[in-house]
ZADO-1210 file (C-alpha; in nm, 4 decimals, padded with zeros to 6 digits):
<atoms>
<atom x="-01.6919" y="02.8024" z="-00.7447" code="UNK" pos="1"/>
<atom x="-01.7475" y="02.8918" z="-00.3757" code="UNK" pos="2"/>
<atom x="-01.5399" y="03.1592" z="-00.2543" code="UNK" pos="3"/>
<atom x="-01.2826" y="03.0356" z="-00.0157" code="UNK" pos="4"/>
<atom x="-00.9781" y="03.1536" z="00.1350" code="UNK" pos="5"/>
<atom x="-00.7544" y="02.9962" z="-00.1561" code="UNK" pos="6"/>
<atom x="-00.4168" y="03.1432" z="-00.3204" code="UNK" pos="7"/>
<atom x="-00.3917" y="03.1802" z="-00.6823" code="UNK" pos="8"/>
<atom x="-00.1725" y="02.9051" z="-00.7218" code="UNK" pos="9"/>
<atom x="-00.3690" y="02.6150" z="-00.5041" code="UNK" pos="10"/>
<atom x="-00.6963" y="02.7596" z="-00.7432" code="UNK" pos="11"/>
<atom x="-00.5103" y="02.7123" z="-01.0767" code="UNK" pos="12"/>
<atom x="-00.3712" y="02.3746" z="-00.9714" code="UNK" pos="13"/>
<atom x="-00.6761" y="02.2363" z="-00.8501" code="UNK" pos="14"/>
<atom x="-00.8750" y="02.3651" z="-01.1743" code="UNK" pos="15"/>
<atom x="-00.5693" y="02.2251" z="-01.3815" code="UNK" pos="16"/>
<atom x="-00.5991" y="01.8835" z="-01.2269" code="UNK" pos="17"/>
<atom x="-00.9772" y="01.8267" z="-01.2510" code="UNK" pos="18"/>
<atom x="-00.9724" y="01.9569" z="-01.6154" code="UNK" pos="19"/>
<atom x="-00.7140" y="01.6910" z="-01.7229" code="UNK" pos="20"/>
<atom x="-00.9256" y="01.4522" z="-01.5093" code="UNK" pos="21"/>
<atom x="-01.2421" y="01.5204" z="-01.7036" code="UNK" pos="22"/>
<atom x="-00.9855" y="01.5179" z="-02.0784" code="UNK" pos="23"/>
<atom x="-01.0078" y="01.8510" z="-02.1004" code="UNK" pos="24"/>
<atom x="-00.7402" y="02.1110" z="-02.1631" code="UNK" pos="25"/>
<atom x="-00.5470" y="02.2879" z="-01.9039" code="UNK" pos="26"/>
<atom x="-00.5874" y="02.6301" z="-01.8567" code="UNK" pos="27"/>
<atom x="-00.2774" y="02.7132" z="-02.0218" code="UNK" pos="28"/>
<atom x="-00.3934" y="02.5610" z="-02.3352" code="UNK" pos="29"/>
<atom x="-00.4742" y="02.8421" z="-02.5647" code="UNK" pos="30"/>
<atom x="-00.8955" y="02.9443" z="-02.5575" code="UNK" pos="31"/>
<atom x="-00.9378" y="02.9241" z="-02.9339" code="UNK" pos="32"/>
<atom x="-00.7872" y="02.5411" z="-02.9461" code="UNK" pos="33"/>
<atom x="-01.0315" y="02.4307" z="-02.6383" code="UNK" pos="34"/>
<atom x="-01.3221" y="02.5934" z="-02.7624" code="UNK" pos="35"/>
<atom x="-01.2917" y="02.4437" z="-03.0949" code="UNK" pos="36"/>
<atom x="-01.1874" y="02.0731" z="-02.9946" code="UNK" pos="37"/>
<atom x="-01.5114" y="02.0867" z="-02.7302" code="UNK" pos="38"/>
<atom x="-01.7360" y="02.2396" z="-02.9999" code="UNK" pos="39"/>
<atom x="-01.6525" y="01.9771" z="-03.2398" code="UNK" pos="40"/>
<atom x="-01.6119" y="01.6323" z="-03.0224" code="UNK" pos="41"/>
<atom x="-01.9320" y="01.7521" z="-02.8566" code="UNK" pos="42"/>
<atom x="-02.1326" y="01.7684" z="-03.2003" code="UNK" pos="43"/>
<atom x="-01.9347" y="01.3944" z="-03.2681" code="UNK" pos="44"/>
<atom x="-02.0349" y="01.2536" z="-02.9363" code="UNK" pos="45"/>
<atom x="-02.3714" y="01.3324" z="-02.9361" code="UNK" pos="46"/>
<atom x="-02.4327" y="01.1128" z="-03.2868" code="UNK" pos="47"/>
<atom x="-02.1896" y="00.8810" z="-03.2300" code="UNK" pos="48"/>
<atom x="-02.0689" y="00.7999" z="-02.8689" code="UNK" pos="49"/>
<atom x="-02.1954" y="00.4795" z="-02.7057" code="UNK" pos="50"/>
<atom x="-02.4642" y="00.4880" z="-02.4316" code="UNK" pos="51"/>
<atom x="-02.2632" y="00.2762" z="-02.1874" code="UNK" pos="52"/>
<atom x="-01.8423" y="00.2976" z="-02.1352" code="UNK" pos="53"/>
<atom x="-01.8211" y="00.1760" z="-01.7909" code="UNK" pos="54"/>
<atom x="-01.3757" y="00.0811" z="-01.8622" code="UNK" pos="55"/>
<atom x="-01.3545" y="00.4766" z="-01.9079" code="UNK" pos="56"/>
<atom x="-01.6571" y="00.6539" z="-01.7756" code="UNK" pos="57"/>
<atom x="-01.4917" y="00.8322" z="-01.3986" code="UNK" pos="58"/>
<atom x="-01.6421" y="00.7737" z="-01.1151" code="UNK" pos="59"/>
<atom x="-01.9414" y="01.0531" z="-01.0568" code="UNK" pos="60"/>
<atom x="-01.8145" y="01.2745" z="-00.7793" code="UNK" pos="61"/>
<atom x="-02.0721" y="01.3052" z="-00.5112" code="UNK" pos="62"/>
<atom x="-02.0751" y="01.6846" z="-00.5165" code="UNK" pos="63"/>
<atom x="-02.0671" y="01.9196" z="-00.7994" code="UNK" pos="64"/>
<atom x="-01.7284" y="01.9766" z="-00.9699" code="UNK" pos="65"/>
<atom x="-01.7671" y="02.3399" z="-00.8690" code="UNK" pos="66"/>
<atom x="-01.7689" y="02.2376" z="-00.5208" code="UNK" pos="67"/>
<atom x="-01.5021" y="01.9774" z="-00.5380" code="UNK" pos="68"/>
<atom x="-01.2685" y="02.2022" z="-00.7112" code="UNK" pos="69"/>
<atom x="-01.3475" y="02.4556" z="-00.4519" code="UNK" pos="70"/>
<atom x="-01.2587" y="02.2695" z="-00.1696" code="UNK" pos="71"/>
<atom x="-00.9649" y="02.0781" z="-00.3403" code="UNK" pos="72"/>
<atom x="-00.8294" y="02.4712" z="-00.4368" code="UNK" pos="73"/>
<atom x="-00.9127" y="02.5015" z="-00.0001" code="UNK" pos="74"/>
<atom x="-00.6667" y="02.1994" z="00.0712" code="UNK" pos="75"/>
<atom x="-00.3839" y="02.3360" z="-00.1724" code="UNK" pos="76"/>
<atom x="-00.4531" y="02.6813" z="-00.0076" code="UNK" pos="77"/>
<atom x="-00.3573" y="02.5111" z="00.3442" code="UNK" pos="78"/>
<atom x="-00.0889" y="02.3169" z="00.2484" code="UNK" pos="79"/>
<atom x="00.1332" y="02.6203" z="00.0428" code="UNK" pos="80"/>
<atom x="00.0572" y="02.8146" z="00.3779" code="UNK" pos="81"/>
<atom x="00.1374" y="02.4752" z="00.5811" code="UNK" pos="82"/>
<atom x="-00.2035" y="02.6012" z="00.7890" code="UNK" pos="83"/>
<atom x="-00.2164" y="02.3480" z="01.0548" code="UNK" pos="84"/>
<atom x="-00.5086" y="02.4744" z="01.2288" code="UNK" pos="85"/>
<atom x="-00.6930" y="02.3375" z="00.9001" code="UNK" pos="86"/>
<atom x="-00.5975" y="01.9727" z="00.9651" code="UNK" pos="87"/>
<atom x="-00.9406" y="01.8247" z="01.1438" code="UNK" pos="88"/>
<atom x="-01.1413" y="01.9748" z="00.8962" code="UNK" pos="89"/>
<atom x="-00.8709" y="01.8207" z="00.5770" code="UNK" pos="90"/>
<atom x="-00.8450" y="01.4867" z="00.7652" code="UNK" pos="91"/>
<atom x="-01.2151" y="01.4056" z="00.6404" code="UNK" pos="92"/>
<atom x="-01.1460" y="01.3884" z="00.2981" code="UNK" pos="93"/>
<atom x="-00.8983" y="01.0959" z="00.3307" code="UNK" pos="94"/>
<atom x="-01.1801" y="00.9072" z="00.3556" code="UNK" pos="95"/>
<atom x="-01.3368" y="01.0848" z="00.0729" code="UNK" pos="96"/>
<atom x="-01.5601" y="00.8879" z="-00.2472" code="UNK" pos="97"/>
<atom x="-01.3476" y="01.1887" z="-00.4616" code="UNK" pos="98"/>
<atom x="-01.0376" y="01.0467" z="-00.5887" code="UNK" pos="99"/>
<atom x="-00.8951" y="01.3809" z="-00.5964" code="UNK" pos="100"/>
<atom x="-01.0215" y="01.5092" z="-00.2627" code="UNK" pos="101"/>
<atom x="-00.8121" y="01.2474" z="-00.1166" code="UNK" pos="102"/>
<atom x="-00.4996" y="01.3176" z="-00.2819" code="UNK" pos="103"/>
<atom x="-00.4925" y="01.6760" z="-00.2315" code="UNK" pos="104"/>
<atom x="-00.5766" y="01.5889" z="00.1725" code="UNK" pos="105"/>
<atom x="-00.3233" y="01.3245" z="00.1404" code="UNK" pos="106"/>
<atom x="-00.0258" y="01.6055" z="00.0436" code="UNK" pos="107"/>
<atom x="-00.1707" y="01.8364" z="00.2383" code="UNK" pos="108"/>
<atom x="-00.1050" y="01.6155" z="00.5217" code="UNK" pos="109"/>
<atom x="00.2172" y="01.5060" z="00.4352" code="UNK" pos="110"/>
<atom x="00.4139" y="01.8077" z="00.4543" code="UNK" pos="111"/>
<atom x="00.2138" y="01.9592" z="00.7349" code="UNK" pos="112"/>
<atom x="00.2052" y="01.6974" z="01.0085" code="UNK" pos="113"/>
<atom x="00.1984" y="01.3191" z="00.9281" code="UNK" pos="114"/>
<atom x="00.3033" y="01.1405" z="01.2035" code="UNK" pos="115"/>
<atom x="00.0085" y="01.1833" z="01.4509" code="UNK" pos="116"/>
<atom x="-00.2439" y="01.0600" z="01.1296" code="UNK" pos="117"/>
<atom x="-00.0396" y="00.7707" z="01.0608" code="UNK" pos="118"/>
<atom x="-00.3406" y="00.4790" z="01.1311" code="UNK" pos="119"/>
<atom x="-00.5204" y="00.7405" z="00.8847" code="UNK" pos="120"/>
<atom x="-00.2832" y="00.7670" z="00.6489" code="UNK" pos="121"/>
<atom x="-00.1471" y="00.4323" z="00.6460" code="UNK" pos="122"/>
<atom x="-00.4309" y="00.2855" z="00.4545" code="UNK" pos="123"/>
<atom x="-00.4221" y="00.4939" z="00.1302" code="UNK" pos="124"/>
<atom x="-00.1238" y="00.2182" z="00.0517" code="UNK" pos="125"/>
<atom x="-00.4038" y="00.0081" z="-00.0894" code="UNK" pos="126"/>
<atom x="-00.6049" y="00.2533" z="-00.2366" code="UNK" pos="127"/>
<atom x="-00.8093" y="00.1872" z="-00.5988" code="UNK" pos="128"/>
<atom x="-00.5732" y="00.4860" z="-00.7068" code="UNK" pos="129"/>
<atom x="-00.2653" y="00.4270" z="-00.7784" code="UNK" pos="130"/>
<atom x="-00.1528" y="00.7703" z="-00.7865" code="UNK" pos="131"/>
<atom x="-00.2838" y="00.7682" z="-00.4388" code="UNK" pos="132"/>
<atom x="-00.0856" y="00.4564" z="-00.3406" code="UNK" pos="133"/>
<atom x="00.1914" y="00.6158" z="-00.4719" code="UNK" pos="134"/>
<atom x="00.1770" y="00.9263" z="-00.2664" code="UNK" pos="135"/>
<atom x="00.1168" y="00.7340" z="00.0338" code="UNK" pos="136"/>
<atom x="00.4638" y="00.5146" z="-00.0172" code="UNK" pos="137"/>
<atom x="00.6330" y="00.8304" z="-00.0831" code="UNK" pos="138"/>
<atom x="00.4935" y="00.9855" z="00.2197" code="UNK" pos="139"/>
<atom x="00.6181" y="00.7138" z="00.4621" code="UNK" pos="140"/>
<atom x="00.9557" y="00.8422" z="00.3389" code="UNK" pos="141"/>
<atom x="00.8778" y="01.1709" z="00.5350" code="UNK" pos="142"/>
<atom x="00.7835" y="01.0240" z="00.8643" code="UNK" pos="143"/>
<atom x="01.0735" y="00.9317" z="01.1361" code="UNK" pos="144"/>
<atom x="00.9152" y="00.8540" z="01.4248" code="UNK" pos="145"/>
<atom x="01.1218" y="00.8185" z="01.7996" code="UNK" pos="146"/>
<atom x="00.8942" y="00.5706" z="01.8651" code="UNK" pos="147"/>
<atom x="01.0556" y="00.2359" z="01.7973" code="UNK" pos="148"/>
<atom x="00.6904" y="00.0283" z="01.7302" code="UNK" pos="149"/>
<atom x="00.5853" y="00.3407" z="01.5025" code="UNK" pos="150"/>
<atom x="00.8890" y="00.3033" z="01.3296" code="UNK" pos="151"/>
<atom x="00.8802" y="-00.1071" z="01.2970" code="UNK" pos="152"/>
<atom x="00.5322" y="-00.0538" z="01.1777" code="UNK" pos="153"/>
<atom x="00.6095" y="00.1746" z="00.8758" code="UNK" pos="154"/>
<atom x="00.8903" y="-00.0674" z="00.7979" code="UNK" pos="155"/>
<atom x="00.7101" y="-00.3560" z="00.7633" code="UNK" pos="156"/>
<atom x="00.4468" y="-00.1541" z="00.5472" code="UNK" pos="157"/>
<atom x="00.7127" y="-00.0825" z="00.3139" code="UNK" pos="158"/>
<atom x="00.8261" y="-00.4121" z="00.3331" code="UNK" pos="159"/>
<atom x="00.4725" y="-00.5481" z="00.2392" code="UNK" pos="160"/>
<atom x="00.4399" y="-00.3195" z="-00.0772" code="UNK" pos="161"/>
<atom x="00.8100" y="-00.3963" z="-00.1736" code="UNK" pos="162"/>
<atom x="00.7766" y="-00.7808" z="-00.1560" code="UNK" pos="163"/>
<atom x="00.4089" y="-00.7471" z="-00.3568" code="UNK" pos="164"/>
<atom x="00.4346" y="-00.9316" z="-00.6947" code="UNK" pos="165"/>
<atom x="00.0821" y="-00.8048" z="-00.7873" code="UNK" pos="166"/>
<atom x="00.1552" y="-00.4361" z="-00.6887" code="UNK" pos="167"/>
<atom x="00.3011" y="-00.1615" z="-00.9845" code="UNK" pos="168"/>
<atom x="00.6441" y="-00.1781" z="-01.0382" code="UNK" pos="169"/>
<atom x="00.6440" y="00.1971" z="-00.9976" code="UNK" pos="170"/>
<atom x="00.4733" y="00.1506" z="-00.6398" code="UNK" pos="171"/>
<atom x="00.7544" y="-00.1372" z="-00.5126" code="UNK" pos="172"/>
<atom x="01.0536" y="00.1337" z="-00.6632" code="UNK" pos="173"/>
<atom x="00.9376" y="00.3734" z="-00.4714" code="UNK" pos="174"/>
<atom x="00.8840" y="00.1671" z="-00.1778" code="UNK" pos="175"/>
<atom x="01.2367" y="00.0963" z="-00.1995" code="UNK" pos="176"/>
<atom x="01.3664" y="00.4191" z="-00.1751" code="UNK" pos="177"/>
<atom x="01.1858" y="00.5282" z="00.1624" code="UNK" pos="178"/>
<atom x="01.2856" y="00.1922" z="00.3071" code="UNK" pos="179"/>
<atom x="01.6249" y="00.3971" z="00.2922" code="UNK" pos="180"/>
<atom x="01.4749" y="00.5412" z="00.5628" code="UNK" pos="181"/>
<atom x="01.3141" y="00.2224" z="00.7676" code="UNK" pos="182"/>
<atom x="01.5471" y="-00.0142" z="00.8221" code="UNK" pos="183"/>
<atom x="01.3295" y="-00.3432" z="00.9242" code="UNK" pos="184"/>
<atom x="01.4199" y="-00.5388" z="01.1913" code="UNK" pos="185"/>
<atom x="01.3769" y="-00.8897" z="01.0117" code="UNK" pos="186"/>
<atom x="01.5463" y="-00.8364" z="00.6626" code="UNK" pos="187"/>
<atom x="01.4837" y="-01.1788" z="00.5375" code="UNK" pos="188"/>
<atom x="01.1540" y="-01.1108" z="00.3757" code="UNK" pos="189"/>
<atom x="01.3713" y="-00.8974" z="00.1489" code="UNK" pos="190"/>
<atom x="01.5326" y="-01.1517" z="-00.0056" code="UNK" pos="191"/>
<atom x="01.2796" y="-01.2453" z="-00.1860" code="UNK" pos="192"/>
<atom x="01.2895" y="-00.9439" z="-00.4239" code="UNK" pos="193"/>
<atom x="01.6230" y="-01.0301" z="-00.5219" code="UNK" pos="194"/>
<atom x="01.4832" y="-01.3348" z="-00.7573" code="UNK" pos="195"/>
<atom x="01.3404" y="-00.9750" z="-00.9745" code="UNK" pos="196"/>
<atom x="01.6131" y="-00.8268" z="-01.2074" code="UNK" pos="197"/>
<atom x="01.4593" y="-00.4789" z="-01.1788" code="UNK" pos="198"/>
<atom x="01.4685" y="-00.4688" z="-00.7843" code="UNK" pos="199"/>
<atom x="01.7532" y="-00.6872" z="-00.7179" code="UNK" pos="200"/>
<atom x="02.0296" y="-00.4726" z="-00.7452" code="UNK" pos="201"/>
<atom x="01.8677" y="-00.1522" z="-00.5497" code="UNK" pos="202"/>
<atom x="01.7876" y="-00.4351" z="-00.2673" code="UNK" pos="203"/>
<atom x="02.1291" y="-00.6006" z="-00.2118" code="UNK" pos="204"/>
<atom x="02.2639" y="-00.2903" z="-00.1748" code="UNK" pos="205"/>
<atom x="02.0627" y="-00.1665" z="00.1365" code="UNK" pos="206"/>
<atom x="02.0611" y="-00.5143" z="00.2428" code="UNK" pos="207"/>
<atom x="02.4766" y="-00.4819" z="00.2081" code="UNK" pos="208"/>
<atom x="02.3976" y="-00.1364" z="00.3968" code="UNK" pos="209"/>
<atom x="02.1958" y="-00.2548" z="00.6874" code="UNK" pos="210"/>
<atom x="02.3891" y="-00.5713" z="00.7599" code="UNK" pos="211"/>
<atom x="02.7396" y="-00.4633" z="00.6670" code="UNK" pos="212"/>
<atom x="02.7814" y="-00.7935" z="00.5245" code="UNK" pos="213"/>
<atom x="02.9717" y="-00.9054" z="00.2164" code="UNK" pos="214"/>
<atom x="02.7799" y="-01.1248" z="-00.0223" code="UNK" pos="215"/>
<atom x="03.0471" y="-01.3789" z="-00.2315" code="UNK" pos="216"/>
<atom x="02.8476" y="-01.5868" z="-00.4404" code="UNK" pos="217"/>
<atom x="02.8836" y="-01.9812" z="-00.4741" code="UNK" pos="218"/>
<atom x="02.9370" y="-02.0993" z="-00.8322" code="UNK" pos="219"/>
<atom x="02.5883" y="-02.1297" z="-00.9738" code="UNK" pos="220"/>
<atom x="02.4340" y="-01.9735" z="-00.6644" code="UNK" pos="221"/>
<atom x="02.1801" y="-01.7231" z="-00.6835" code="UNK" pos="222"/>
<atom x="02.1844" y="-01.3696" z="-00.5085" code="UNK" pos="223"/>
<atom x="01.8868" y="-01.4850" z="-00.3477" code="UNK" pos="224"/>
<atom x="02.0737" y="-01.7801" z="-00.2449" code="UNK" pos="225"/>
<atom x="02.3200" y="-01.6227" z="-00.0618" code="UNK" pos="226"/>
<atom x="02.1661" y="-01.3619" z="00.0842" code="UNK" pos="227"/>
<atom x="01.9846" y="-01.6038" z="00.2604" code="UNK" pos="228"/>
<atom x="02.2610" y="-01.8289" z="00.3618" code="UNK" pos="229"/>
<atom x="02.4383" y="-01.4659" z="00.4979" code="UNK" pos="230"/>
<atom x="02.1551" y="-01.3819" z="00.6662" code="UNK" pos="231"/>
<atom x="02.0781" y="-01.7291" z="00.8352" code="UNK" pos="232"/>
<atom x="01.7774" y="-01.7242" z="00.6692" code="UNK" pos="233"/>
<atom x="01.5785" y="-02.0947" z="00.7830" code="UNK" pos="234"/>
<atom x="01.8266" y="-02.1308" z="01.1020" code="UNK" pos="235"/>
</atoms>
C-alpha cells in the first residue's frame, strides 16, 4: 500500500472492508485459521472451480487493490479528521467504477459537508449498489437546507424511493425515516404506500403529523381510502 496520510483506524477499516469484499477474513480473524482456510480452498479451487461465474465473480477494480485500499484508507483518514480541505480531490470518486471508492467518498461527504454536493450526491439513490443507495437515503436525512426548492427537491426524492414498488424494502424504510425530516409539499403521492402492510402504519402516522388531521375510517374503507378522501385527493 502507498503511504498516505491515513490514521490507524481509517487503514484497518478500509483493509477490513475490502477483505470481506474479496471473502476473505478480517483482520481480526486469528492468522492460523486464514492461512489454513486460503491454503486449502486455494488447492480445491484450482482442480475444481469453474472457468466462468459471472452471478458471483466482483467487478475487477480498475486499479490494484493495494491502491484502492490505499486511497479508500485516504477517504476514512479525512472523514475521522472531518478534513474539508480534502473534499475536491474525494468528490471524484463518487463517480468512481470502485464500488467501494464510492461509498467511502459518499460518507466522507456526508458528515463533512453535503449540502453544496447535493446534484452530486443525489444520484447515488439509484446506484447498482444497494449499500450505496442506502447510504445515500440515509444521507438526505442529514441535509436541511434554508433553501425552500433545495428542500422540495430532497422531498420529492424521498418521496420517489418511498413510493418505489421495485426498490428494497430496506431502501423505502429508510426513506421513511428521513422524510421525518422533509415534509413534501403534495402528500398525496403518499397514500399510495398505505395499500403495503409493512409501510402503512409508519406512513399514516407522519401523514397524521404533517396534516394534523384525524383519519376515521368508513365501514369497509381502506386507509388508503380515506386518506385520500382527507386529503382531497382527485378534487
Amino acid at each position: 500500500m502507498k503511504a498516505c496520510n491515513c490514521s490507524a483506524r481509517a487503514v484497518r477499516r478500509a483493509e477490513d472492508e475490502f477483505r470481506l469484499r474479496q471473502g476473505q477474513l478480517p483482520s481480526f480473524a486469528k492468522p492460523l485459521i486464514g492461512l489454513t482456510a486460503v491454503l486449502v480452498t486455494g488447492a480445491l479451487t484450482f482442480t475444481f472451480w469453474p472457468a466462468s461465474t459471472p452471478e458471483t465473480s466482483p467487478t475487477p477494480s480498475p486499479v490494484s487493490s493495494a491502491e484502492t485500499r490505499a486511497q479508500e484508507a485516504a477517504i476514512y483518514s479525512a472523514m475521522d479528521l472531518a478534513d474539508r480541505s480534502q473534499a475536491q480531490r474525494i468528490l471524484k470518486h463518487l463517480s468512481s467504477p470502485d464500488d467501494s471508492l464510492r461509498l467511502a467518498a459518499l460518507r466522507y461527504v456526508a458528515k463533512v459537508d453535503p449540502e453544496p454536493y447535493l446534484d452530486q450526491l443525489l444520484p447515488l439513490l439509484d446506484d447498482k449498489s444497494k449499500r450505496i443507495r442506502a447510504a445515500a437515503v440515509q444521507m438526505l436525512a442529514r441535509i436541511k437546507p434554508d433553501d425552500s426548492e433545495l428542500a422540495s427537491q430532497i422531498s420529492r426524492r424521498l418521496v420517489a424511493v418511498l413510493v418505489d414498488e421495485e426498490r428494497e424494502l430496506g431502501e423505502r424504510v429508510l426513506a421513511v425515516a428521513s422524510l421525518r425530516s422533509h415534509k413534501p409539499k403534495n402528500l398525496v403521492p403518499l397514500t399510495k404506500v398505505l395499500d403495503d402492510p409493512q409501510l402503512s402504519e409508519q406512513v399514516s402516522d407522519l401523514l397524521a403529523k404533517w396534516s394534523g388531521k384525524t383519519i376515521k375510517q368508513a365501514e369497509g374503507e381502506t386507509l388508503r381510502a380515506a386518506w385520500e378522501r382527507e386529503l382531497g385527493a382527485g378534487a
